[in-house]
C-alpha positions as CSV (number, residue, x, y, z in Angstrom):
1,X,-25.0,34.4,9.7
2,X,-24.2,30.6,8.9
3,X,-21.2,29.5,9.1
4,X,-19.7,28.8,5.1
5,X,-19.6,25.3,4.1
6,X,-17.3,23.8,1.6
7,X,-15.8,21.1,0.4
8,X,-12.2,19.8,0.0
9,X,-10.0,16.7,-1.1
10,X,-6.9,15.3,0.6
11,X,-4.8,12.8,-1.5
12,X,-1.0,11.8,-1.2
13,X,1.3,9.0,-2.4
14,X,0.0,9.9,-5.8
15,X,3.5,8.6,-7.4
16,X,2.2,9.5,-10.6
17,X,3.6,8.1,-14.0
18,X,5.2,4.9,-12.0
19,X,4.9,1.4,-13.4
20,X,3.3,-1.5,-10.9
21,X,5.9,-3.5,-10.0
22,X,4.1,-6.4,-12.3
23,X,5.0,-4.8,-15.7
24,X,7.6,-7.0,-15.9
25,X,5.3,-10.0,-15.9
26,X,2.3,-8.8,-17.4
27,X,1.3,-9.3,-21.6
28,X,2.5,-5.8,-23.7
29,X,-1.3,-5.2,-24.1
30,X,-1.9,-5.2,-20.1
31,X,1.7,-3.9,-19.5
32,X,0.7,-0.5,-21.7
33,X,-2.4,0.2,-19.0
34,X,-0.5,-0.1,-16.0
35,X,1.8,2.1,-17.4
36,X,-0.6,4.4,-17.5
37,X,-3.2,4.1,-14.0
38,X,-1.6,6.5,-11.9
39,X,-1.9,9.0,-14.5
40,X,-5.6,7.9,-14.8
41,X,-6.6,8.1,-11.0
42,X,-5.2,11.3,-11.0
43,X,-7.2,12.7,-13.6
44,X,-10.3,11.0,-11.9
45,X,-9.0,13.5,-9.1
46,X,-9.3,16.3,-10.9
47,X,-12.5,15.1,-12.3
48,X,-14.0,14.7,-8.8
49,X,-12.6,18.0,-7.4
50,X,-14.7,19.8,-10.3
51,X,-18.0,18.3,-10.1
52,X,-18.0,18.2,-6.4
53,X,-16.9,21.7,-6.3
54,X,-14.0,21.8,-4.0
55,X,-12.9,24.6,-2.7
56,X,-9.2,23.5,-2.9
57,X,-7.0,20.0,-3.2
58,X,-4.2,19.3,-1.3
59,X,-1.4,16.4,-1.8
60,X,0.4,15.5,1.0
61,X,3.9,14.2,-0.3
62,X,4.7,12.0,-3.0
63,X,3.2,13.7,-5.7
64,X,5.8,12.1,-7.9
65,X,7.7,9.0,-7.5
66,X,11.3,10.3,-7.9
67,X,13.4,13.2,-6.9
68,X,13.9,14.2,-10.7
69,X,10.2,13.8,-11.6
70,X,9.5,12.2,-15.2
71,X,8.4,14.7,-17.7
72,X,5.2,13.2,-18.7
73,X,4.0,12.7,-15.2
74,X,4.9,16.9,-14.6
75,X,3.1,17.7,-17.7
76,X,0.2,15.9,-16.7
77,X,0.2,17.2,-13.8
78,X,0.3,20.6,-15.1
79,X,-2.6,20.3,-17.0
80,X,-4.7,18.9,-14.3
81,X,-4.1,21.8,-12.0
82,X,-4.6,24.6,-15.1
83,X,-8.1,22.5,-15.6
84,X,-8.4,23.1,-11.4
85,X,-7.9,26.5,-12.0
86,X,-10.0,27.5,-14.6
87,X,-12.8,26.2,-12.0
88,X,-11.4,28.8,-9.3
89,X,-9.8,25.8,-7.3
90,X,-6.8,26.2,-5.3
91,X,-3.8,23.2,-5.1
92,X,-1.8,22.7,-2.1
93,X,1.2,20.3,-2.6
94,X,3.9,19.3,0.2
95,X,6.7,17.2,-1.2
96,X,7.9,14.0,0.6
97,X,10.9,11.2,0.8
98,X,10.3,10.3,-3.1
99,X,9.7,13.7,-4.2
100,X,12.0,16.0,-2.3
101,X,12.4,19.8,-3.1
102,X,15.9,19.2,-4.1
103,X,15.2,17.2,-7.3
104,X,14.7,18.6,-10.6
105,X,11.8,20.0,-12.1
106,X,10.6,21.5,-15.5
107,X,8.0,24.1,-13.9
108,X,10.0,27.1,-13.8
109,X,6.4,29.2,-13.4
110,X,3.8,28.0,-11.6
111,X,0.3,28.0,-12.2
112,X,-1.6,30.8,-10.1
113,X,-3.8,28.5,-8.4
114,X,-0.6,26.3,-7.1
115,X,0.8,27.0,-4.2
116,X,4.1,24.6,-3.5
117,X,4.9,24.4,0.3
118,X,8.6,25.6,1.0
119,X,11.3,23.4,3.3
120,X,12.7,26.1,5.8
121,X,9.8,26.8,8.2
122,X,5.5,26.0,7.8
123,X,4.0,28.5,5.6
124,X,0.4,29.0,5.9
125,X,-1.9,30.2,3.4
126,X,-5.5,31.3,3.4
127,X,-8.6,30.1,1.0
128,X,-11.0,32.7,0.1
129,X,-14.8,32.8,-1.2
130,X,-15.9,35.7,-1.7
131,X,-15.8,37.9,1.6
132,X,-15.3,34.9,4.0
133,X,-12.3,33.0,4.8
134,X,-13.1,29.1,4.6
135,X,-9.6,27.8,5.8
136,X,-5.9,28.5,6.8
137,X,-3.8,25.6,4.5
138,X,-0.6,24.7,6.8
139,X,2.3,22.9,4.8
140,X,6.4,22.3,4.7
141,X,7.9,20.3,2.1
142,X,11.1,17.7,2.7
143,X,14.3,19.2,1.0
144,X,15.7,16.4,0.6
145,X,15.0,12.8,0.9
146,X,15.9,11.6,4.1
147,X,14.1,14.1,7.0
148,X,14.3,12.3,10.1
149,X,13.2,15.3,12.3
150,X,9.9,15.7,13.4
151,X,8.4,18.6,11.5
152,X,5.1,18.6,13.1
153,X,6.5,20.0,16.0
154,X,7.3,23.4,13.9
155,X,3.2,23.8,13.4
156,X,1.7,26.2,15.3
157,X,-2.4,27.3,14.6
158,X,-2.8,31.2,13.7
159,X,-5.2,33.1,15.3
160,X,-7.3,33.5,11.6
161,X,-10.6,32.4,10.6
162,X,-11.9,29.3,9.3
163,X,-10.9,25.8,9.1
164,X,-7.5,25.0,10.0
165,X,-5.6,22.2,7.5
166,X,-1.9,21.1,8.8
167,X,-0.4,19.4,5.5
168,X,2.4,17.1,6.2
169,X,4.4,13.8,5.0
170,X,5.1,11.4,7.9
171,X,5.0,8.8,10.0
172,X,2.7,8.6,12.9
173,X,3.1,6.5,15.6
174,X,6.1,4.1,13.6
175,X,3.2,2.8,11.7
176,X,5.0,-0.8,10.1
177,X,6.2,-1.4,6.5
178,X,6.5,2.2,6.2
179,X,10.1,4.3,6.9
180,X,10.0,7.0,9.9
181,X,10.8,9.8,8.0
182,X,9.2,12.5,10.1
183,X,8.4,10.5,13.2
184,X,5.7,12.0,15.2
185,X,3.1,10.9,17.3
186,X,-1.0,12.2,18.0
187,X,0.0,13.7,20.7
188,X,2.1,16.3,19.0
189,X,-0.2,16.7,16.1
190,X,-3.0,17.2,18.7
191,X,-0.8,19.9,20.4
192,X,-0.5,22.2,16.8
193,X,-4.2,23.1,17.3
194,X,-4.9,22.1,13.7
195,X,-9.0,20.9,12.6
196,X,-7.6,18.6,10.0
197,X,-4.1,17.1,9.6
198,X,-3.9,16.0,5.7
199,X,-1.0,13.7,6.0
200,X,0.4,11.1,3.8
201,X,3.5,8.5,3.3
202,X,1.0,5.6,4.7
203,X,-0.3,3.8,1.6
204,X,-3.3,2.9,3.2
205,X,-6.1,4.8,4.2
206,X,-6.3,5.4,7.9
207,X,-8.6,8.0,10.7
208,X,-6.1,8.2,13.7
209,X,-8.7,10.8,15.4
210,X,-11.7,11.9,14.2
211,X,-12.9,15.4,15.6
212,X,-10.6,18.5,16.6
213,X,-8.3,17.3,15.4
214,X,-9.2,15.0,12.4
215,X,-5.7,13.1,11.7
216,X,-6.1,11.3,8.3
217,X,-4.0,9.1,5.4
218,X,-5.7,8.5,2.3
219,X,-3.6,6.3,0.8
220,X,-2.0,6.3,-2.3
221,X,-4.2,7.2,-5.1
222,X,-3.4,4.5,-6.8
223,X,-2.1,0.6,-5.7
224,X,1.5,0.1,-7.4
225,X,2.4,-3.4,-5.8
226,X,0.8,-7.0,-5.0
227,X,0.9,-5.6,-1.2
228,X,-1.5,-2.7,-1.5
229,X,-4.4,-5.0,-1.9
230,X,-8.1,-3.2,-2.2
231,X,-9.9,-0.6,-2.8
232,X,-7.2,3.2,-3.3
233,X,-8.4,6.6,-3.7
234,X,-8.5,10.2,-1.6
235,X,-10.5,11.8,0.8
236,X,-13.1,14.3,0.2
237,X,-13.8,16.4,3.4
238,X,-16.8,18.4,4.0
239,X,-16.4,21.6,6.5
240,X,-18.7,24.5,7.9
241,X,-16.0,27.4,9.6
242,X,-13.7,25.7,11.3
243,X,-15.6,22.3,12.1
244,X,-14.9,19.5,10.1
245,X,-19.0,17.3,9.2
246,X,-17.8,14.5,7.4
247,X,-15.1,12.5,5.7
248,X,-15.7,10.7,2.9
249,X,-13.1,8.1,1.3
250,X,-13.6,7.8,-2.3
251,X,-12.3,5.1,-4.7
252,X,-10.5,6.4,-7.8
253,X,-8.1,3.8,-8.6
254,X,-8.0,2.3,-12.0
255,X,-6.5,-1.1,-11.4
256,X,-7.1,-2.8,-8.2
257,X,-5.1,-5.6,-6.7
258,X,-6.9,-7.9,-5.0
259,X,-5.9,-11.3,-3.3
260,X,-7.6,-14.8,-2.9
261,X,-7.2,-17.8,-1.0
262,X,-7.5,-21.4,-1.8
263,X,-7.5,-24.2,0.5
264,X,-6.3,-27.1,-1.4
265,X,-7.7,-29.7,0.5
266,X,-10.6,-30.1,-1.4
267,X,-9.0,-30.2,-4.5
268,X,-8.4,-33.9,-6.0
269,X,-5.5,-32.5,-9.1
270,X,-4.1,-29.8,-10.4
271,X,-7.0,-29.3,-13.3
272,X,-9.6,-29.2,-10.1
273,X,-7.2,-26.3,-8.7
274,X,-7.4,-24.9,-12.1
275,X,-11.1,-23.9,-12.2
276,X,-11.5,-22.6,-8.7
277,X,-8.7,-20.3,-9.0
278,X,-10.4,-19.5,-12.2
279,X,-13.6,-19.1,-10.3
280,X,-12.6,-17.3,-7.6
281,X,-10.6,-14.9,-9.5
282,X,-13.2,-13.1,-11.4
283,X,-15.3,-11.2,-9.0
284,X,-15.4,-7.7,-9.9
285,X,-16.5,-6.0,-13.1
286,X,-12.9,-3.5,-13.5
287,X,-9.1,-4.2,-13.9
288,X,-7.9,-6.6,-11.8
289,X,-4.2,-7.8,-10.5
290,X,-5.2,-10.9,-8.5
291,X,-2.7,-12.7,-6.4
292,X,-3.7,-16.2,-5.5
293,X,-2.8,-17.6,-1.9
294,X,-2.3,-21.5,-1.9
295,X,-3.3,-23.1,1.8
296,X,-4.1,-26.4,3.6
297,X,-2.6,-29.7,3.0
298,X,-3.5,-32.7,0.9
299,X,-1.4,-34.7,-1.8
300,X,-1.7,-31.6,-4.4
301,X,1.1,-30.1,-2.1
302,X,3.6,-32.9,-3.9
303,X,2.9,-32.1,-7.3
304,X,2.5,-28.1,-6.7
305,X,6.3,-28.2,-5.9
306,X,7.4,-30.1,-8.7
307,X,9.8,-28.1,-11.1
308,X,8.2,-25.7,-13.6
309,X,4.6,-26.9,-11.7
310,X,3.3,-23.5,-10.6
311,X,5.0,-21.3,-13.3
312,X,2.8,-23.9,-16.4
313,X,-0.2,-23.5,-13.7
314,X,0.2,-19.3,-14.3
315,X,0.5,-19.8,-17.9
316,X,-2.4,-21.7,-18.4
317,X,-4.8,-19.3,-16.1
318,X,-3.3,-16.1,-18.1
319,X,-4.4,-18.0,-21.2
320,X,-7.9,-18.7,-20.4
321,X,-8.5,-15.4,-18.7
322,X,-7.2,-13.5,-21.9
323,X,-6.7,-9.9,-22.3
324,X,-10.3,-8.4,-21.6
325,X,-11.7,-5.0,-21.2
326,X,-12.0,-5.1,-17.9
327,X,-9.3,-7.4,-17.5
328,X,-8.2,-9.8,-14.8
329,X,-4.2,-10.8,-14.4
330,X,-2.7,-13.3,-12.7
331,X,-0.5,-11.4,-11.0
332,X,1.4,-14.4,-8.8
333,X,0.6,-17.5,-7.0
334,X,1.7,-18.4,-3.7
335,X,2.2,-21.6,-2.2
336,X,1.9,-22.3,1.4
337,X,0.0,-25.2,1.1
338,X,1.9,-28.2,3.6
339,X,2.4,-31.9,3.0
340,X,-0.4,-34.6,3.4
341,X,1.0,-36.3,6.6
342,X,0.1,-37.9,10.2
343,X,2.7,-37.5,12.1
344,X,1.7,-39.3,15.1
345,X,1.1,-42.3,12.9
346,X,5.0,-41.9,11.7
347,X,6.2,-41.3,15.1
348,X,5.3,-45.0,16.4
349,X,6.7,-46.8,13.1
350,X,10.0,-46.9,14.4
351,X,11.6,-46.0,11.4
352,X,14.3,-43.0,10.4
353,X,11.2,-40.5,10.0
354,X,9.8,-41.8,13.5
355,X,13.4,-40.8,14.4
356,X,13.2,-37.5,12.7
357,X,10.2,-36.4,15.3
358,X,11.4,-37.6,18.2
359,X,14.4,-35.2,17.7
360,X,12.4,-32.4,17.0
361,X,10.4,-33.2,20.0
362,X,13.4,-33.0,22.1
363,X,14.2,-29.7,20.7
364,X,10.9,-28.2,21.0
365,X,11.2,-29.3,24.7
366,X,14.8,-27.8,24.9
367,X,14.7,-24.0,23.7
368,X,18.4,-23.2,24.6
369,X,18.9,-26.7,22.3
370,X,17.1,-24.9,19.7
371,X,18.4,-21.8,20.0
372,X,22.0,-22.9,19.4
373,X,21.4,-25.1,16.8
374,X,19.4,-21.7,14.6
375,X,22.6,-20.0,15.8
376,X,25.1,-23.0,14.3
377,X,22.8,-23.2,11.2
378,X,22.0,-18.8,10.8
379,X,25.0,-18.1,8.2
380,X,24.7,-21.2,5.7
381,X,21.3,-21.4,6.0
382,X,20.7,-17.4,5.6
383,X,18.2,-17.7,8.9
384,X,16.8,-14.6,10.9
385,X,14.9,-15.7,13.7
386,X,14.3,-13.3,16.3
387,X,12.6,-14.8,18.8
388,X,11.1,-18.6,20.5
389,X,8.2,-18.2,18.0
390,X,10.3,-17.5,14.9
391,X,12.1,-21.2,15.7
392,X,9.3,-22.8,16.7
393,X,7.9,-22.1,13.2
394,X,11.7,-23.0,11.5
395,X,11.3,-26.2,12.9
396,X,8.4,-27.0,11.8
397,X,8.7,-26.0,8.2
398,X,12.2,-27.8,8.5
399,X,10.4,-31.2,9.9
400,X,7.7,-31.1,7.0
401,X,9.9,-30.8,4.5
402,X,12.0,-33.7,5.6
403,X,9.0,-35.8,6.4
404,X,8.0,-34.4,3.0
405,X,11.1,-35.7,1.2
406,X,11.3,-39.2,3.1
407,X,7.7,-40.1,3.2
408,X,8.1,-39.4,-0.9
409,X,10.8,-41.6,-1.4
410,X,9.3,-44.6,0.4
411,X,6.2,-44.4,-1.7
412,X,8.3,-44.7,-4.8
């Protein structure tokens, strides 16, 4: 007899019911749908699970973005697993750092089909259809915030039937821009004898190991800052007994940020800039948070640092693009675009700039030189370089914006 096949989806990092971080900036009418896109993507979760006919759905920490979870993102919640449940699918939920067993909550009865992981040891539950077992779900929740330990070292694989799913927030490998709360590394996931880890806490989606075991992050479900450009979703996983066929990612995010660079040096003036920002913004037909990355040099640098310059520049691309259905915001622009200069032209005119790079070329050929002047300059100047290449790039911001500054005022 063939082994069963079935389907399931991982998601984590759901946060549901929090605001982007660019409510504060964006119009009321654009403000009132961020509000609600978390809520959204999950319920194009539970759409999903349905017509794909999961078996079960597991979330993998940070169902909510706050120990005492907001009422209106439990409620919806709620519903969405009751609709899971009237479609015989099972929920599996581990709690993480932001949503910790410890907080408050309004469920005081759970829905049959919900199965909440506890905090003091791995509980492991099994997933029936009919006579056959598809899978063993593995799971611990955080009971509190900060868990340091590593609780993938407390999973150990049962000797039961069908596919087995570890479910667990953490950190593998000190992945960056993410906090080590449960620390671990492959090799000790590897060692649990797991099929498939569901893990979460890295916003991004990521394989670390495909095949016995399969260690995967979905992502968050949805994007909630200008950092989590692209494309957000969960993971739909296809299984026959206790091998793993494929894994899908699948985008369910409502609002997507996205990011787009613009070399300025092929700009002539600011209206120029205008329209390829313009241009370049609009590129895909849903809602958009678009961040706009300034590079290159070329006199436009000058008159993109005057006061109140970029903040009119925002102004005036919010106005054009309107509020739409879909929509595209200006989320932020940012300017690293450098000053028009030659430098080896200034250096043999003998003047204070010439000066002014002949220093820095003695520093640059002194490290210990440079080393103690970052030192003498770290507390006024609130510096934190950590190493040769973190000065090396000080110094040269330093010496553009001084050449910057004196090459202005002699063309006055």
């Amino acid at each position: 007899m063939p082994d069963p096949k079935f389907r399931f989806i991982h998601a984590a990092d759901v946060h549901l019911d929090t605001p982007f971080a660019a409510i504060g900036r964006a119009a009321p009418e654009i403000a009132e749908r961020l509000r609600d896109a978390s809520l959204e993507a999950f319920d194009a979760l539970v759409r999903m699970a349905i017509d794909r006919e999961a078996a079960f759905v597991v979330f993998a920490g940070d169902l909510h973005d706050a120990a005492d979870r907001g009422v209106r993102s439990q409620l919806r919640f709620l519903r969405g697993v009751e609709r899971l449940g009237e479609c015989g699918i099972r929920v599996f939920v581990a709690h993480g750092n932001h949503d910790p067993l410890d907080g408050w909550s309004a469920m005081r009865r759970a829905p049959g089909n919900l199965t909440v992981f506890g905090a003091e040891a791995v509980e492991a539950y099994p997933v029936m259809r009919g006579g056959d077992t598809l899978a063993q779900v593995y799971g611990i929740s955080y009971p509190r915030r900060d868990v340091t330990a590593n609780l993938s070292l407390l999973f150990r694989r049962q000797d039961t039937p069908g596919l087995h799913v570890g479910v667990l927030h953490c950190n593998v490998g000190a992945q960056p821009d993410h906090l080590a709360y449960s620390p671990c590394s492959i090799a000790d996931l590897t060692a649990a004898g797991m099929d498939y880890w569901a893990l979460g806490h890295i916003h991004r989606h990521l394989r670390l190991a495909e095949g016995r075991p399969w260690i995967v992050y979905p992502g968050s479900l949805q994007a909630g800052k200008s950092s989590e450009v692209g494309p957000r979703g969960a993971v739909l996983v296809e299984a026959a007994g206790s091998a793993v066929e494929r894994v899908d990612f699948v985008e369910l995010d409502r609002i997507r940020f996205t990011q787009v660079e613009v070399d300025i040096s092929n700009e002539t003036d600011l209206h120029s800039l205008r329209g390829t920002i313009l241009k370049q913004a609009v590129r895909e037909e849903r809602d958009l948070l678009v961040t706009v990355q300034l590079s290159g040099r070329g006199p436009l640098h000058r008159d993109l640092r005057r006061p109140g310059a970029l903040a009119d520049l925002i102004r005036d691309v919010r106005d054009e693009l309107g509020v739409a259905s879909p929509f595209v915001w200006l989320d932020r622009i940012l300017d690293q675009t450098r000053p028009e200069l030659d430098r080896e032209t200034i250096r043999r005119r003998g003047d204070f700039s010439s000066d002014l790079t002949r220093l820095v070329d003695g520093l640059r050929a002194d490290p210990e030189a440079l080393r103690s002047l970052a030192a003498t300059l770290s507390t006024a100047a609130q510096l934190d370089a950590e190493g040769p290449e973190d000065l090396e790039s000080l110094l040269r911001e330093a010496e553009e914006r001084a050449l910057d500054l004196l090459e202005s005022e002699q063309q006055r």
